[in-house]
C-alpha positions as CSV (number, residue, x, y, z in Angstrom):
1,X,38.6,7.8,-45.9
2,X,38.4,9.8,-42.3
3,X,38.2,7.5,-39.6
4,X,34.9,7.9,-37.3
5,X,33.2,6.5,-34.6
6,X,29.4,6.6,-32.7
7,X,29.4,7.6,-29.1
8,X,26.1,7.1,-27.0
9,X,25.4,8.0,-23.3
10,X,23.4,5.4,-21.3
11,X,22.8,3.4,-18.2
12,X,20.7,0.5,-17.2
13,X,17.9,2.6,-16.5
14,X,17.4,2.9,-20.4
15,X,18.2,-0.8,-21.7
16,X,14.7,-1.0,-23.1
17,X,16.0,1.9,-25.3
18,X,19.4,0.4,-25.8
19,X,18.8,-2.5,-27.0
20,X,16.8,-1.1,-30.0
21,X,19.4,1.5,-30.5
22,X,22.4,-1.8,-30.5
23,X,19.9,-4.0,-32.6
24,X,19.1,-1.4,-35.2
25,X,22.7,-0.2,-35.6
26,X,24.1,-3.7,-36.2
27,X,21.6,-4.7,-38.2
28,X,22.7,-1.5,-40.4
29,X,26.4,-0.9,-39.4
30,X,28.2,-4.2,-38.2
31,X,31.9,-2.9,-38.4
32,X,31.3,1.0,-37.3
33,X,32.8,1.6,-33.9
34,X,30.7,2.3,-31.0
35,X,31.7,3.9,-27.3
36,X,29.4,3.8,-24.8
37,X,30.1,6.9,-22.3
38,X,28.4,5.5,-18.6
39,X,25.5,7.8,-17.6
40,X,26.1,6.8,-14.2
41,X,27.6,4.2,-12.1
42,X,24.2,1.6,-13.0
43,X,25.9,-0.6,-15.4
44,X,26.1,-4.0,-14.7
45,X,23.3,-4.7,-17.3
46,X,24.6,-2.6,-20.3
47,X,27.9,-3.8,-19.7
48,X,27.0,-7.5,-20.0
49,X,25.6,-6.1,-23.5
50,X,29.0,-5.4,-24.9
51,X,30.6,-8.3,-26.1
52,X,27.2,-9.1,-28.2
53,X,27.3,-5.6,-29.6
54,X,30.3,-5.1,-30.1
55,X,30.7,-2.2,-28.0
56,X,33.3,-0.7,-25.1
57,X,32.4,1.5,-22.3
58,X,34.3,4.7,-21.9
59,X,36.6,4.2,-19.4
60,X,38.1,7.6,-18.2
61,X,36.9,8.1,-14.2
62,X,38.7,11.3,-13.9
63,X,37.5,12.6,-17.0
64,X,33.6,11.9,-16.0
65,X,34.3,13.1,-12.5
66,X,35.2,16.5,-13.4
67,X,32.3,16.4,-16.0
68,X,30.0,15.5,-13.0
69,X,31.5,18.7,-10.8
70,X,30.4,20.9,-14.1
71,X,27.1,19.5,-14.4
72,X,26.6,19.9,-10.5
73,X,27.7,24.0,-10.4
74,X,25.5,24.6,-13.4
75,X,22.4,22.2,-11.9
76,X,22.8,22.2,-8.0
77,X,20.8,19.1,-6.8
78,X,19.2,18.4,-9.9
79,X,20.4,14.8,-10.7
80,X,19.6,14.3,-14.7
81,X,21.0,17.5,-15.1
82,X,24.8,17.1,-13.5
83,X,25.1,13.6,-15.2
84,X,24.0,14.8,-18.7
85,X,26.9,16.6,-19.0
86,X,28.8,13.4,-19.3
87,X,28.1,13.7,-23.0
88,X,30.9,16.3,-23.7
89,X,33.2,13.5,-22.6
90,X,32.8,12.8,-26.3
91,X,35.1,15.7,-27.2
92,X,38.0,14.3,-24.9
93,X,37.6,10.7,-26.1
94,X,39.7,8.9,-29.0
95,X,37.7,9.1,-32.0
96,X,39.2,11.5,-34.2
97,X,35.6,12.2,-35.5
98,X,32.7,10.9,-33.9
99,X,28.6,10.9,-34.7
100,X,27.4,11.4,-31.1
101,X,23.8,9.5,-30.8
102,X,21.2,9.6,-28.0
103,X,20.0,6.3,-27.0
104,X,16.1,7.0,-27.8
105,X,17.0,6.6,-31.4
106,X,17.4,3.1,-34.1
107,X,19.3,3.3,-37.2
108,X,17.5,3.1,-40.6
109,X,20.4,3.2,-42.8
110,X,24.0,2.3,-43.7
111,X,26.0,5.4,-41.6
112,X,29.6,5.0,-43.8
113,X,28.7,7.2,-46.7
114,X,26.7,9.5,-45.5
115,X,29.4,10.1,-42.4
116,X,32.5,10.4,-45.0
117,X,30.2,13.1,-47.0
118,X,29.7,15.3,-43.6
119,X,33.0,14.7,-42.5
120,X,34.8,16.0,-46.5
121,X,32.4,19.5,-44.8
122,X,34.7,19.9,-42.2
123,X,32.1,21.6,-40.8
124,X,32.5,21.7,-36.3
125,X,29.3,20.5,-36.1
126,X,27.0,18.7,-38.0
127,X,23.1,18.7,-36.9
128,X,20.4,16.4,-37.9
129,X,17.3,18.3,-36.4
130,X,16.6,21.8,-35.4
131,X,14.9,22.7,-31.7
132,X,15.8,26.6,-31.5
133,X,12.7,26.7,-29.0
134,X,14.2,24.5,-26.7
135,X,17.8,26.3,-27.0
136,X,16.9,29.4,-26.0
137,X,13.5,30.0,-24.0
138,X,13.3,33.9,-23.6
139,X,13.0,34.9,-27.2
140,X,14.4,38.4,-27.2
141,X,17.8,36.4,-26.5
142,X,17.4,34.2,-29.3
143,X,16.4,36.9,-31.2
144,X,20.1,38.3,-30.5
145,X,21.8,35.0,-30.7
146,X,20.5,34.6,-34.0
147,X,21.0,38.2,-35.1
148,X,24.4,38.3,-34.0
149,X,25.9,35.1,-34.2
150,X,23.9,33.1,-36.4
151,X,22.8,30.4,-34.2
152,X,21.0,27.4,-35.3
153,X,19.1,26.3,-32.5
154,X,20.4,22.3,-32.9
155,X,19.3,19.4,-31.2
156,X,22.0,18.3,-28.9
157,X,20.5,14.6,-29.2
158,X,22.1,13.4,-32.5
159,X,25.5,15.4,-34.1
160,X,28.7,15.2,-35.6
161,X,32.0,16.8,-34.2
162,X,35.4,15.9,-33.3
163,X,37.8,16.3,-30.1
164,X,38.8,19.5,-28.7
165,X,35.8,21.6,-29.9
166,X,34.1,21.6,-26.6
167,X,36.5,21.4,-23.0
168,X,35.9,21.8,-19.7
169,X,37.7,24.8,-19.3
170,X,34.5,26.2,-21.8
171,X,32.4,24.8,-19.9
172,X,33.7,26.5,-16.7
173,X,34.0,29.8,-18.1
174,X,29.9,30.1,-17.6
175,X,30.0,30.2,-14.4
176,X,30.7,33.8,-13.8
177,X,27.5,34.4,-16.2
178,X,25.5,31.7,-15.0
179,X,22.6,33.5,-13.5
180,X,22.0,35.3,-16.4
181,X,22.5,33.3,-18.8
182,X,20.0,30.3,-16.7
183,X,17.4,32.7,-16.8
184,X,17.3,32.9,-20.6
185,X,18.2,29.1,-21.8
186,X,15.3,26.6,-22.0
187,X,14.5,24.9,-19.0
188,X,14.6,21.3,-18.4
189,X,17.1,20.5,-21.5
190,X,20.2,21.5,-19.3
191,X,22.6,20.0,-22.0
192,X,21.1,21.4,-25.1
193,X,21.1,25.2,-24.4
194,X,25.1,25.0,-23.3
195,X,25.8,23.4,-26.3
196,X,24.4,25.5,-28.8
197,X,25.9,28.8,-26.9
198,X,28.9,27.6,-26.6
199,X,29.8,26.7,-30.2
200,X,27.6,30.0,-31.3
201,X,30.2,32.6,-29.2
202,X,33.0,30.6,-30.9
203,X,31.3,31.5,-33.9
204,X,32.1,28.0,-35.0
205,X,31.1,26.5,-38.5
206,X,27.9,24.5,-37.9
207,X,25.9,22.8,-40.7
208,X,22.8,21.1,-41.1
209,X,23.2,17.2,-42.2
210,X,20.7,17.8,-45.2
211,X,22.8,21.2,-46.6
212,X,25.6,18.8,-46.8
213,X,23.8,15.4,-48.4
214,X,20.8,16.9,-50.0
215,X,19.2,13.7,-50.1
216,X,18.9,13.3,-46.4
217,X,15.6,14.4,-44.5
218,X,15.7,17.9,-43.0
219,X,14.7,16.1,-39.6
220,X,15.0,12.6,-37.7
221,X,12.5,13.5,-34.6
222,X,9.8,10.9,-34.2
223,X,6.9,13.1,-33.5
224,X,7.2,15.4,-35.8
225,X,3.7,16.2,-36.2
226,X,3.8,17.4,-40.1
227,X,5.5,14.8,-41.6
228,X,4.1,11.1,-40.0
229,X,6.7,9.1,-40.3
230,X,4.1,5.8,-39.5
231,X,2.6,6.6,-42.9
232,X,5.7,8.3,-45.2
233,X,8.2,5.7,-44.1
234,X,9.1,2.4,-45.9
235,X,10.5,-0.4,-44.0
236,X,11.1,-2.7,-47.3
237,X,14.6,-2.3,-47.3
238,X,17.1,0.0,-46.7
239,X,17.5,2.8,-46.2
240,X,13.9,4.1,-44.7
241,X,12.6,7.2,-47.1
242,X,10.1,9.5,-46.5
243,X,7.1,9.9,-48.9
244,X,9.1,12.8,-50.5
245,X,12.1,10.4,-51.5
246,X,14.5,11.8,-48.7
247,X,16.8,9.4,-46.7
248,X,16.3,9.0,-42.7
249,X,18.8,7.7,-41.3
250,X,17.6,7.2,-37.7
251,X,14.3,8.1,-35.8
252,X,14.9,9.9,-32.5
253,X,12.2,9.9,-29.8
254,X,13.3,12.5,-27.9
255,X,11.0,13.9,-25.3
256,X,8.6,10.6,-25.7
257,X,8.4,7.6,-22.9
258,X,9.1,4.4,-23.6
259,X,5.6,3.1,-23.7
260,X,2.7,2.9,-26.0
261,X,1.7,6.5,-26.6
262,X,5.0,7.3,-28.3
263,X,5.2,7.6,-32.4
264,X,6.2,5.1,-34.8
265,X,6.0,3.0,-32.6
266,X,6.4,0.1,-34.8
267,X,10.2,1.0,-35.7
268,X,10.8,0.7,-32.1
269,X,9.2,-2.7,-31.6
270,X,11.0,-4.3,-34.4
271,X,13.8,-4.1,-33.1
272,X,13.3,-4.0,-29.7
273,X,11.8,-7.4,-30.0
274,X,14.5,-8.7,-32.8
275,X,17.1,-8.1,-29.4
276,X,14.6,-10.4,-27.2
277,X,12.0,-11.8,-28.6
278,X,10.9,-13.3,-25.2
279,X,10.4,-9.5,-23.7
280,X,7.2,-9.4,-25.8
281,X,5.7,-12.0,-23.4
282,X,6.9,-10.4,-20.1
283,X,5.2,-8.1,-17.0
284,X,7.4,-5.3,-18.4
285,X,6.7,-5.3,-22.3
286,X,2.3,-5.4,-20.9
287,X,2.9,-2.9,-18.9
288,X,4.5,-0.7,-20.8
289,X,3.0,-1.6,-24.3
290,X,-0.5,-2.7,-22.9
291,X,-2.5,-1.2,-25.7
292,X,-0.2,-2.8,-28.6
């Protein structure tokens, strides 16, 4: 079987999400290997995590350094948007495959056979959710990217690849093009547009999860406002299904607050609260939670 491994970028600043990402994927995955890529230097709290978890932090100063100088040429003074890049350190780490994972997300479902079925693909990239409206913002452009290269418009927030399809030298080649090419990616998703054009000039092989396992759902996001997950899921057992029979493997609240207005927001508490059951009493959990 092809060896994997789960790479996810956080900080302390997003422990409330962690700890329902760690909870939910050790409930599901005990033995699958996890590396934690630092978002930033504000770790003290995640790292005291890692023993219970079963986790290590990436470890590669140099490496996240020089992904911080791309992220800073590309996004001058915008702070989220030069450390994002510190995902791509994925693609230089030692996984020989790896299922990168935002924290925002819990795991529904055993990952091991679903992952050996998308990895027998051999596909570059693997996607779990489609977003082609926040790749590419001026649409006559992704009207050509599409056209003339296929693209997929991917969510950069939950894939499958392995090392050396993405380097920095790639990454530095837009900066010749940059003001064009800023003008036409999305705004505000900094990662996600560079992702997707980047492996759509290589013309790279890139495949939707559910074209590969047909039994998987098409889509993982939480808020997706046609299928409601709060009334098509079942959470007797494992894994979750939607009302049409199809596996989800993980939710993904990406582009939701961690508070009381985001969806599903029961998946999240469970475990959330299985990591600490004391939070529920706490200032924090009120304030942010205070109409649950």
């Amino acid at each position: 079987m092809a060896r994997w491994g789960i790479y996810c970028l956080a900080n302390d600043n997003v422990l409330d999400w962690m700890l329902a990402f760690l909870r939910s994927l050790r409930t599901y995955n005990p033995a699958a290997q996890l590396i934690v890529i630092p978002f930033d230097h504000r770790i003290e709290r995640l790292a005291s995590l890692a023993t219970t978890y079963d986790f290590t932090l990436l470890d590669e100063p140099d490496l996240l350094h020089r992904l911080d100088q791309v992220g800073k040429m590309l996004f001058p003074g915008r702070y989220r948007g030069e450390q994002m890049f510190r995902k791509y350190a994925a693609f230089y780490g030692p996984l020989q495959n790896f299922l990168f994972l935002d924290s925002d997300i819990v795991i529904l479902a055993q990952l091991e056979p679903t992952m050996q079925r998308l990895l027998r693909a051999r596909a570059d990239l693997v996607f779990f959710d489609t977003s082609v409206e926040w790749v590419y913002g001026d649409v006559e452009f992704r009207r050509h990217m599409e056209a003339n290269f296929g693209s997929r418009g991917f969510a950069a927030g939950a894939f499958v690849s392995r090392p050396g399809q993405v380097t920095i030298d790639d990454l530095s080649s837009l900066f010749g093009d940059w003001e064009r090419l800023s003008k036409v990616f999305r705004r505000g998703v900094y990662d996600q547009p560079v992702l997707n054009y980047l492996f759509d000039v290589k013309r790279a092989k890139i495949v939707a999860a559910s074209e590969i396992v047909p039994e998987l759902s098409s889509g993982t996001w939480a808020g997706n406002p046609v299928d409601n997950r709060a009334k098509c899921l079942s959470r007797t057992g494992a894994p979750a299904v939607t009302r049409d029979g199809k596996v989800l493997p993980f939710l993904h609240w990406a582009g939701f607050r961690c508070d009381h207005r985001m969806p599903n927001i029961d998946f999240y508490l469970h475990f959330r609260l299985q990591a600490e059951p004391s939070w529920r009493n706490r200032m924090a959990c009120r304030a942010q939670f205070r109409h649950w």
